[in-house]
N, C-alpha and C positions, 0 to 999 in steps of 0.2 A: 344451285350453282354458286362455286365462292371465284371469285375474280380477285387478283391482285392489281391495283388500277394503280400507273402511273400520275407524275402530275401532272404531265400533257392531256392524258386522258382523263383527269380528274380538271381539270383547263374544259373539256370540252362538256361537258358535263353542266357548266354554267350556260352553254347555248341552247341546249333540250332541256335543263330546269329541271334536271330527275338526279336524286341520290338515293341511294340502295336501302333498303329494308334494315340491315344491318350493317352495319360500319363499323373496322374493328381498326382501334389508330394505333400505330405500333410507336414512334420517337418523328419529331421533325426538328431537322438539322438542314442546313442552309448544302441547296443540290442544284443541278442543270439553272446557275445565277447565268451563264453564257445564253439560254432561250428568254429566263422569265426576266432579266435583269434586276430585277433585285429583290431583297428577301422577300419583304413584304407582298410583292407579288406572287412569288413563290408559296407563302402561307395564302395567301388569298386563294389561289388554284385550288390547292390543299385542303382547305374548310368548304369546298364544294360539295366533299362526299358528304357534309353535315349537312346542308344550307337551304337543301328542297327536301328533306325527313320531314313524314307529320309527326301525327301524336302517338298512333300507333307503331312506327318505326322506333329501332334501338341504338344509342350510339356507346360503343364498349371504347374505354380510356385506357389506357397502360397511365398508372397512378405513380410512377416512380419518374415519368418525364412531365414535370410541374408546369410549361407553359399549356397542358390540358387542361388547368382548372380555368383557365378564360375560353377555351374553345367552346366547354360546355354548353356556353352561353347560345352556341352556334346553331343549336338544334332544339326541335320543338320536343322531339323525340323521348324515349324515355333513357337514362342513364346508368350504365354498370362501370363499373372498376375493377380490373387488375392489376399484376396477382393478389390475392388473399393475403391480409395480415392475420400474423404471420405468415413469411412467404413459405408455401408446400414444397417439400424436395419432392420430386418425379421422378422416377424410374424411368431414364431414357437413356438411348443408345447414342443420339447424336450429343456431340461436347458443347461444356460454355453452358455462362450462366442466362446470357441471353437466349439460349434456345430453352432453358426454363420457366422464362420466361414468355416466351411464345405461344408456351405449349400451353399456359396460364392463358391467354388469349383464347387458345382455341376450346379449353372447359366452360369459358364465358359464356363462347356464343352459340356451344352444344347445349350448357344451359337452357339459354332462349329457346332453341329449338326441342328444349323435352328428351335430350340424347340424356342416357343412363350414366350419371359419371363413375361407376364404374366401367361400364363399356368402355368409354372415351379412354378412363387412364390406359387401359389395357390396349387399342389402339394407339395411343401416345409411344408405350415401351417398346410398340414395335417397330415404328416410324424411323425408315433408314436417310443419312441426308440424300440431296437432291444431286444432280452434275451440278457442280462447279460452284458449292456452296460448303467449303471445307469437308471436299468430298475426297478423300484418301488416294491415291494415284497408286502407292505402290511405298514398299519398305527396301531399300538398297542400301547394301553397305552399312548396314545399322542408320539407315536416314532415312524417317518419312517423309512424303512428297503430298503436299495437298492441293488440289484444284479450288481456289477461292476467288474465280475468274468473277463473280459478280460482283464480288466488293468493290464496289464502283465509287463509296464514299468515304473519306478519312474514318468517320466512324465506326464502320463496319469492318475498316481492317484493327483498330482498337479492337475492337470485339473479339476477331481473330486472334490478336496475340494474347490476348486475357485469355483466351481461353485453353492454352496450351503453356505447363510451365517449365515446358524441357528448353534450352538455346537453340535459335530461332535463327534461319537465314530468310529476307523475305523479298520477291519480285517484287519491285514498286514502280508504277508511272503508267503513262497515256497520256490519251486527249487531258487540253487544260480546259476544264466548264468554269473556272474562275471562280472555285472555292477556295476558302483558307484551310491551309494542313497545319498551324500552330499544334493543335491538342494530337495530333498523331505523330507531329514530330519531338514532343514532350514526352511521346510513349516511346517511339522509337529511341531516343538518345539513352543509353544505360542500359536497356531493358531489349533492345536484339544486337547480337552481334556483327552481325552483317546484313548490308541492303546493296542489294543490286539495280539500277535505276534505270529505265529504260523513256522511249516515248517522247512526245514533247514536251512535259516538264518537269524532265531528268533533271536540266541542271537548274531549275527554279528548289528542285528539291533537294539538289545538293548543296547549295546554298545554304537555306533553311538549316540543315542536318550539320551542318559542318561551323554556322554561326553558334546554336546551340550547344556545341559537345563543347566547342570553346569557352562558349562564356558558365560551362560548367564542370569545364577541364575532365572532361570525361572523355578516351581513345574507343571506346563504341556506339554505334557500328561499324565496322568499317566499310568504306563506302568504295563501289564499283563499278561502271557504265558498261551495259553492252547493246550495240544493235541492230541484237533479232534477238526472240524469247527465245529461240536456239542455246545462241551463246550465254544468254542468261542462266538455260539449265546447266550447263558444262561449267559456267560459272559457279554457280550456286554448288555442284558437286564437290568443285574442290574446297569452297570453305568450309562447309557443313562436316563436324566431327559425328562422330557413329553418338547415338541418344540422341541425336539434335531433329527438328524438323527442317522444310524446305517448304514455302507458304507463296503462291502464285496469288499475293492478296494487293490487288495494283492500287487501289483508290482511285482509281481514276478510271471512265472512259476508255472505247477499244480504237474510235475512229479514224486514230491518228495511222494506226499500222494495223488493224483490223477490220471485217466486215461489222462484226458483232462480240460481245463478249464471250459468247458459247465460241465461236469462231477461236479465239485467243485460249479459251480452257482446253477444247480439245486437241489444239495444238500440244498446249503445256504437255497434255496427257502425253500424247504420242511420243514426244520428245523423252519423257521420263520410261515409259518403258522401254523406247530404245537405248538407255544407260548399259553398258555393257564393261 
């Protein structure tokens, strides 16, 4: 069984005193600070999935996010690293260098378990993305439309725009969990042409986006409020030129005008293939 465990649920984990056989840590960046209140707590939750491993358990690092080499510390367990230096190019279908990474995670702990890495790469190449994980909507107008409804943290939409180098329009906003977007608004300014901003902290991030281009005298992106993801997409059709994408990558939470994030993506969906 592989489980993707939140930190709530990685939170409760410290009350039954059990973590997993294998633990595989992808990046930790500062997330839901509005439940755990503050970082440290946050990582405290976090190093649960280490903190009840014996000796027989495994705990796999991603070796390229450096506050790993103190987690180590956190398990009795025995320790792997990835990716492989030098890092393997992989023959895969989904984009980005971070899903290269991933897939590096996932040879790790096929590893452990005696899987053939041949087999594994050859499974790897076939591997289509997920709903709402820079999953394609549809090509209109010479404009891609991606579903990247889970991008729930400034990071993750960073990832998103690195991984795409055609000009970029991109939905941004939701619920505030009272994270910092400095590094995503450092990506944003120069580097996408247009943001459309929705949610409850539209204008916290239009602030942000609009101090920045100024104090670097840069005119993108150009910034635009709409709200409903509706009006976002009809939005986002008129700026986006034919080669460009269209990236539904919010960073943020759906709570504020959603049930759930999938709720918010296959919205997005629907709305994009009704383009007409």
């Amino acid at each position: 069984m592989v489980l993707e465990l939140s930190s709530f649920q990685l939170y409760d984990l410290g009350q039954i005193r059990r973590s997993p056989h294998v633990a595989i840590l992808t990046n930790i960046t500062p997330n839901h600070l509005d439940w755990h209140g503050t970082m440290d707590e946050y990582v405290r939750a976090k190093q649960n999935i280490l903190r009840y491993q014996g000796k027989e358990d495994f705990a796999v690092f991603n070796r390229l996010d450096p506050c790993f080499r103190e987690w180590q510390k956190c398990t009795p367990g025995q320790v792997r690293w990835y990716p492989a230096e030098p890092m393997e190019e992989l023959k895969l279908k989904v984009p980005g260098r971070h899903n290269q990474v991933n897939a590096a995670a996932a040879l790790a702990a096929g590893e452990i378990f005696g899987v053939d890495p041949q087999a594994a790469r050859q499974a790897l190449a076939r591997y289509e993305s997920l709903p709402h994980r820079l999953e394609l909507v549809r090509e209109f107008e010479g404009v891609r439309y991606y579903n990247d409804s889970i991008a729930t943290t400034p990071e993750s939409v960073i990832v998103a725009i690195e991984s795409f180098p055609e000009k970029k329009v991109i939905i941004l906003g939701g619920y505030d969990k009272k994270i910092p977007f400095d590094e995503l608004v450092d990506k944003v300014v120069g580097q996408v042409e247009a943001v459309i901003l929705i949610g409850q902290v539209r204008e916290k991030l239009f602030e942000l986006i609009s101090r920045r281009k100024q104090s670097r005298q840069e005119s993108r992106p150009v910034c635009e409020f709409a709200d409903t993801l509706e009006q976002a997409v009809h939005l986002a059709r008129k700026l986006a030129q034919p080669g460009s994408s269209v990236l539904l990558s919010p960073a943020c939470a759906s709570y504020d005008m959603f049930k759930n994030f999938q709720q918010r993506g296959n919205l997005f969906r629907e709305y994009v293939e009704k383009l007409a």
